[in-house]
C-alpha positions in Angstrom: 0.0 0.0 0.0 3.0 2.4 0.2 4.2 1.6 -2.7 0.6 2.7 -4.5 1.3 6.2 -5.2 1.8 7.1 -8.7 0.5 9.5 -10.3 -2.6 8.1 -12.8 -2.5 8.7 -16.5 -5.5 10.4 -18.1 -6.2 10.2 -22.0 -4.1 13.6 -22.6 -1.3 13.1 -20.4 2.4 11.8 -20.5 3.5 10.1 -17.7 6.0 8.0 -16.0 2.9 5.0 -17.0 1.5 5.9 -20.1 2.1 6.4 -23.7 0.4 9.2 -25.6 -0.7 7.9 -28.8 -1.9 10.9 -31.7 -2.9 9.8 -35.1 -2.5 12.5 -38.0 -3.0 12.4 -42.0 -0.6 15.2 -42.8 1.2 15.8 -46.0 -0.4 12.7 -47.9 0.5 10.9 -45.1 -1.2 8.7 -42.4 0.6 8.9 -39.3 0.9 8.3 -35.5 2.6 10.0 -32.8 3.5 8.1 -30.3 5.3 10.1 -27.2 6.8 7.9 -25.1 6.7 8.0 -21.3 8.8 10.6 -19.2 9.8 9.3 -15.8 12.1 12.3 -15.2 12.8 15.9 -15.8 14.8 17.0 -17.1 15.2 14.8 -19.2 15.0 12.6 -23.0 11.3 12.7 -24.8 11.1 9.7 -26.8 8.7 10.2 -29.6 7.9 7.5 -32.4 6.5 8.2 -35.8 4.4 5.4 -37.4 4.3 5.6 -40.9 1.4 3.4 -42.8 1.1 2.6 -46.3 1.8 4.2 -48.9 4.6 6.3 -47.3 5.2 9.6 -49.1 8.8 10.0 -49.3 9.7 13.4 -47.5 11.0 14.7 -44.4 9.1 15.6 -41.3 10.3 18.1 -38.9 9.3 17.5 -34.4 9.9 19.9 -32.2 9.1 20.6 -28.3 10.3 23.7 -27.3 13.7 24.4 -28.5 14.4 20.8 -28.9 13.7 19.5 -32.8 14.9 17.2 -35.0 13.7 15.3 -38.1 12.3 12.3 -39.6 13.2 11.1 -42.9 10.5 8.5 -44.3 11.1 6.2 -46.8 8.6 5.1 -49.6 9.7 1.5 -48.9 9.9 1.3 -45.1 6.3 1.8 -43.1 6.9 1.7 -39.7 8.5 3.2 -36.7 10.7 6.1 -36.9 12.3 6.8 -33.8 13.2 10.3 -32.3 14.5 11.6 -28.8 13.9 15.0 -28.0 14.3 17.1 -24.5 12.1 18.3 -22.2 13.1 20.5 -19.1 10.2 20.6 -16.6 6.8 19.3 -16.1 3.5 20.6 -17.1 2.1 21.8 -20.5 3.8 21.5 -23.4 3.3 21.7 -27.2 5.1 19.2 -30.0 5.3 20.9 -33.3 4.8 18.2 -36.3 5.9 19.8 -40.1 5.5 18.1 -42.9 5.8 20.2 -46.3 3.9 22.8 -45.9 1.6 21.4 -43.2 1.8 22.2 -39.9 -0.1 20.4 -36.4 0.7 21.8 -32.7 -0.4 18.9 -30.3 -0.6 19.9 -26.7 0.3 17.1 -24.5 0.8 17.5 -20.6 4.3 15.5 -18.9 3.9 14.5 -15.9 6.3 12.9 -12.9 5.4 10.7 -10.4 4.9 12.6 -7.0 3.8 11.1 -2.9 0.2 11.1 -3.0 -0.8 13.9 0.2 -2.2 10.8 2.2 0.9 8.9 1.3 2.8 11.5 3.3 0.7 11.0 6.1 1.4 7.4 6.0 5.0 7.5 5.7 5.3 10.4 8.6 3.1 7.9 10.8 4.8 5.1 10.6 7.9 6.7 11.0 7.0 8.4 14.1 5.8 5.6 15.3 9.0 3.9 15.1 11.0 6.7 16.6 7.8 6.7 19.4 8.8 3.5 20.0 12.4 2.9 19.7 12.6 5.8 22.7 9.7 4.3 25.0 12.3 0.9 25.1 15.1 3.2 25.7 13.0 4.9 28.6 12.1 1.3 29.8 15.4 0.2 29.8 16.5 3.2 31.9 13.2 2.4 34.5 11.3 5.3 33.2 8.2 3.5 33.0 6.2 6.7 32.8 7.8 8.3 29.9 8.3 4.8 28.6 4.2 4.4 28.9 3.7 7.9 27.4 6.2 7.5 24.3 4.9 3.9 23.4 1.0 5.5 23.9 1.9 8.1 21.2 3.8 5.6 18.9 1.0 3.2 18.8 -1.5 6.3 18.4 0.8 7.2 14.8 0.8 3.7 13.7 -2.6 3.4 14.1 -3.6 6.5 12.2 -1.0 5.5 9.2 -2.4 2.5 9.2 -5.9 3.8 9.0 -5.1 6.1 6.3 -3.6 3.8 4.2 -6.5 1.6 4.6 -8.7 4.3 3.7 -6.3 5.9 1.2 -8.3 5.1 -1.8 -11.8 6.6 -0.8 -9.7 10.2 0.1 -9.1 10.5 -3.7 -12.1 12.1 -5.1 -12.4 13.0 -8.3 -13.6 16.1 -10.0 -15.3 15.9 -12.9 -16.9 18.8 -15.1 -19.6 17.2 -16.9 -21.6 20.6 -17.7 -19.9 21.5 -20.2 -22.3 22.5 -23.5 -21.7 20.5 -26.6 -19.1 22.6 -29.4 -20.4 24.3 -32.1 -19.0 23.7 -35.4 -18.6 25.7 -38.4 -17.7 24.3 -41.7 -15.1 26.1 -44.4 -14.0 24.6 -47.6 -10.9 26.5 -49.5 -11.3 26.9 -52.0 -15.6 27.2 -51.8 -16.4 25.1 -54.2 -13.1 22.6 -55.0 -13.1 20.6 -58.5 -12.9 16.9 -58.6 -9.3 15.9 -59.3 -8.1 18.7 -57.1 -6.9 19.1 -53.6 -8.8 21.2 -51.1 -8.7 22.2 -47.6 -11.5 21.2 -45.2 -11.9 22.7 -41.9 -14.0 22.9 -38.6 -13.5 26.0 -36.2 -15.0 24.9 -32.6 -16.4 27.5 -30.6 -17.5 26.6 -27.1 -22.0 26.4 -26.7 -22.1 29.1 -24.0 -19.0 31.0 -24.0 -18.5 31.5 -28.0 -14.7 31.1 -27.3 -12.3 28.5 -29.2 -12.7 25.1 -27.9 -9.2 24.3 -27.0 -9.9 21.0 -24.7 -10.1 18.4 -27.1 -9.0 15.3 -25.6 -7.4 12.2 -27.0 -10.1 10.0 -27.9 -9.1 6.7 -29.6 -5.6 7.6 -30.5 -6.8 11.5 -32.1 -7.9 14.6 -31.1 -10.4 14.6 -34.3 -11.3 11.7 -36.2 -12.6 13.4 -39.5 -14.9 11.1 -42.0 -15.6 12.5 -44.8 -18.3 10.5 -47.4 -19.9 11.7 -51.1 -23.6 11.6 -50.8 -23.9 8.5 -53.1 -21.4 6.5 -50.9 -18.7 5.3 -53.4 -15.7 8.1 -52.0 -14.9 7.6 -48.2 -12.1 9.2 -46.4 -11.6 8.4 -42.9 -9.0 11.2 -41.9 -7.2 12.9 -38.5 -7.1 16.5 -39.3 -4.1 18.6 -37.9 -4.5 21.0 -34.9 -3.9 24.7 -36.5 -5.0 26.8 -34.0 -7.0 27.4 -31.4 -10.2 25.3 -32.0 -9.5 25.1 -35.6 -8.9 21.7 -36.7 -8.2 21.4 -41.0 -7.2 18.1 -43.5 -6.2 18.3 -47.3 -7.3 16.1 -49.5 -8.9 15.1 -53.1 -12.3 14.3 -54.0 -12.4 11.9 -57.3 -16.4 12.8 -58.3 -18.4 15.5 -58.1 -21.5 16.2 -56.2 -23.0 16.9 -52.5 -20.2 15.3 -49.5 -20.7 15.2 -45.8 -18.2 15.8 -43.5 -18.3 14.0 -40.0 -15.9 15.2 -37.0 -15.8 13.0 -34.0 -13.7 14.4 -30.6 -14.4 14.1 -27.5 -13.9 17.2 -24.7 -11.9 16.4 -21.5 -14.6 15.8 -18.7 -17.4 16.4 -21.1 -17.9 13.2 -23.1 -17.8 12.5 -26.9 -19.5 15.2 -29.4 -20.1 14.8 -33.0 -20.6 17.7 -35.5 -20.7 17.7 -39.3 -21.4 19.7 -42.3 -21.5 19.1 -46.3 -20.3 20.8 -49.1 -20.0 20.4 -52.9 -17.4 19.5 -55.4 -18.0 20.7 -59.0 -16.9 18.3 -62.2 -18.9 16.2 -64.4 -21.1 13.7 -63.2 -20.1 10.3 -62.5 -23.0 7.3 -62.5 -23.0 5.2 -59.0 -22.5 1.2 -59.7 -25.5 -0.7 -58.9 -24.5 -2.8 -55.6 -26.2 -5.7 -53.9 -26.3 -5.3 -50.2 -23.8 -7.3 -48.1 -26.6 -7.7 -44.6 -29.8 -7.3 -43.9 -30.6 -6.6 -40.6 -34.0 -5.7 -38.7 -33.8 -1.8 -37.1 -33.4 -1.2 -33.7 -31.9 -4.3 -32.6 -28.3 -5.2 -32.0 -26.5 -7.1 -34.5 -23.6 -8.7 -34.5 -21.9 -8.1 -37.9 -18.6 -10.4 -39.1 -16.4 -9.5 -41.1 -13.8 -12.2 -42.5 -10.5 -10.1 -43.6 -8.8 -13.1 -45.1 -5.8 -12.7 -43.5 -4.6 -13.2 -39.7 -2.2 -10.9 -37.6 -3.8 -8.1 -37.8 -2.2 -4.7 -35.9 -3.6 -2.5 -33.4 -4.4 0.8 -35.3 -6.3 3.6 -33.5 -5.9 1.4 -30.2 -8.2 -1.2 -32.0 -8.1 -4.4 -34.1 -11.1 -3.2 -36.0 -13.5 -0.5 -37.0 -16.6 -0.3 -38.5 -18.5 3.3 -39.9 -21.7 3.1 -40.8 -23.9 6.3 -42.5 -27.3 6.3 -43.7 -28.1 7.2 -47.0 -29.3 11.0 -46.4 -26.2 11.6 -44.5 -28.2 12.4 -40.8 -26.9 9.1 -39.1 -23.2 8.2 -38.7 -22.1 5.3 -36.7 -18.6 3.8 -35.4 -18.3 1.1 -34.0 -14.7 -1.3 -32.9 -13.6 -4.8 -32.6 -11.1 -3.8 -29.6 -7.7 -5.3 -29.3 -7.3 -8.6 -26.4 -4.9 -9.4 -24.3 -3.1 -12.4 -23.8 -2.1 -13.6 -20.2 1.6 -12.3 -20.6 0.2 -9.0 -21.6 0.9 -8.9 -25.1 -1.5 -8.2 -28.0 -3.4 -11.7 -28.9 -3.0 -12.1 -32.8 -6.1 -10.8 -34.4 -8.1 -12.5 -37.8 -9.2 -13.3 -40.2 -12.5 -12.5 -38.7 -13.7 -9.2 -36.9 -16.9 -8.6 -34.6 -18.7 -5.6 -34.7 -22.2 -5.4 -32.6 -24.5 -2.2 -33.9 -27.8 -1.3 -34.0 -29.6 1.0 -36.9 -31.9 3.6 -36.0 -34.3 3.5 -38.4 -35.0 1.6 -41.8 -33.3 2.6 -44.8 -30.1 1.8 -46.7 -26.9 2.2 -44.5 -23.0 2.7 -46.3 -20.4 0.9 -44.0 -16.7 0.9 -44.1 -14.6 -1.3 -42.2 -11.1 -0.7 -41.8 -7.8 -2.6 -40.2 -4.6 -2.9 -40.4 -2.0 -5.7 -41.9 2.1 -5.0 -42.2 1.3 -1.0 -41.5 -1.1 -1.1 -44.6 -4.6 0.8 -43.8 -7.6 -1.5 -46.2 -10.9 0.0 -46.3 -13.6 -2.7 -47.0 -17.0 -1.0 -48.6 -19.9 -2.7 -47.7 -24.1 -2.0 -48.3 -26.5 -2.4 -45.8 -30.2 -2.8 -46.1 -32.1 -2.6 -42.7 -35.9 -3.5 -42.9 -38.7 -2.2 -40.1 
């Protein structure tokens, strides 16, 4: 119990126990940050790039502070690219991530393991108590059995309040949580307004705070991202499942290129810290000629409003933890209203390592309403993202 006294992570912060893990699609690139625990400061800040397939070929600046160094990826090596950079006290900080001429400022929090105020308590009372009572057998020894009687009565009083406390020690720590918080409100820009098909475009969500008007700047890390950005063509057939890079102050932007024209909807999922996940969206057009939409059979048919289980066999086996999972599923109905995510989660085996995942992946869901439902399911296999489209029809 005295040994119980570390500090715990939460989802946003480096500590001498935890790993912060930050995906980000920068530069043509899918990537995650991974900053590595920090036992002690000053001190080294080991951060890991993971690059997944296909790697653009190009260099990648990190920086912390004044500390900064570079990445060099190579088209023909996904993976992990190691760093170590310096940090030289605790509390906030901000890592600086450059790629071309795209830049992402990730706050992140480091954090040292310090004695728990009722830890003190326990340590100064058992420590008295030993001093208390080392002196009352000197005082006995000597035939002061009054002083020896008083000194042992104070000893075994410390010991028994350490003892208590330590007991007790975990129902002292309360928790505060701020769960009042109003829900962010989003608003959509596109640059340029109205992008071709073929070309790259910015798209990005400013978050303003429900009651205050003021830039959300709280996001917390919520399955390996600060934003998971999804971004679908009304008819289904393009799907981008992106992690857009932190600009500014509630301002959270991705490039990319649309191959068709017509009406898209854009899906951000975050979650603020204390305030539970929020989901906002928005749509926009692309201009370009019209493309015709494949006619496609549905893959499952499932009865709304009831759970389902949905499998999914992947055809392959060893499948890698990406976005702390082994699996996800997103699901959007056909007006664009309804977007769903659900996760086959990583498992564990005894020794604590990653149990081997596939070829099959488990996903339980349940659809609102009837209709027809898009679905994407996406995993991981020698650092190489595959996206797997799939049609739904759910009957009443």
């Amino acid at each position: 119990m005295l040994m119980a006294a570390a500090v715990p992570a939460s989802a946003h912060v480096v500590s001498a126990d935890a790993d912060l893990q930050l995906a980000q699609t920068i530069a043509g690139s899918e990537l995650t940050v991974v900053i590595r625990r920090t036992p002690a400061v000053p001190g080294p800040l080991y951060v890991d790039l993971v690059a997944y397939q296909p790697v653009r070929e190009q260099t990648v600046g990190i920086a912390v502070n004044d500390s900064a160094g570079t990445v060099q990826l190579r088209r023909d090596r996904p993976g992990t690219y190691p760093l170590v950079l310096h940090v030289r006290d605790v509390g906030p900080h901000e890592l600086r991530l450059t790629a071309a001429s795209e830049v992402s400022v990730l706050p992140f929090t480091v954090r040292v393991p310090r004695p728990a105020p009722w830890e003190m308590v326990v340590y100064g009372g058992f420590g008295a108590a030993g001093v208390m009572l080392a002196a009352a057998m000197v005082a006995g020894a000597r035939s002061r059995r009054g002083t020896a009687l008083s000194l042992g009565g104070v000893g075994v009083i410390a010991m028994v309040v350490a003892a208590t406390v330590a007991v007790v020690s975990p129902q002292l720590v309360t928790e505060v949580r701020d769960t009042g918080r109003p829900n962010a409100q989003a608003f959509l820009t596109v640059s340029p307004a109205r992008p071709a098909a073929g070309e790259e475009f910015t798209v990005r969500f400013d978050l303003a705070d429900g009651s205050t008007g003021q830039p959300v700047d709280d996001l917390a890390v919520h399955h390996a991202a600060l934003v998971h950005l999804v971004i679908t063509s009304q008819d289904g057939e393009f799907f981008q499942h992106l992690h857009p890079l932190r600009t500014d102050s509630g301002r959270v932007e991705a490039r990319l290129t649309a191959d068709r024209a017509g009406r898209y909807l854009a899906h951000a999922e975050f979650e603020r810290t204390d305030a539970g996940g929020q989901l906002v969206s928005g749509a926009f057009e692309v201009s370009g000629p019209a493309r015709q939409v494949p006619e496609r059979a549905a893959s499952w048919t499932f009865p709304a409003g009831r759970p389902v289980t949905i499998e999914v066999h992947t055809g392959t086996t060893g499948l890698q933890s990406w976005l702390e999972m082994a699996g996800h599923l997103i699901v959007r109905d056909q007006d664009g209203t309804y977007l769903g995510h659900g996760h086959e989660q990583m498992s564990s085996t005894s020794d604590g390592t990653v149990a081997t995942h596939g070829p099959g992946l488990r996903f339980t869901v349940s659809f609102p309403r009837p209709g027809r439902y898009f679905a994407w399911v996406q995993y991981v296999r020698d650092f190489q993202i595959t996206t797997a489209p799939h049609l739904i029809e759910v009957t009443s």
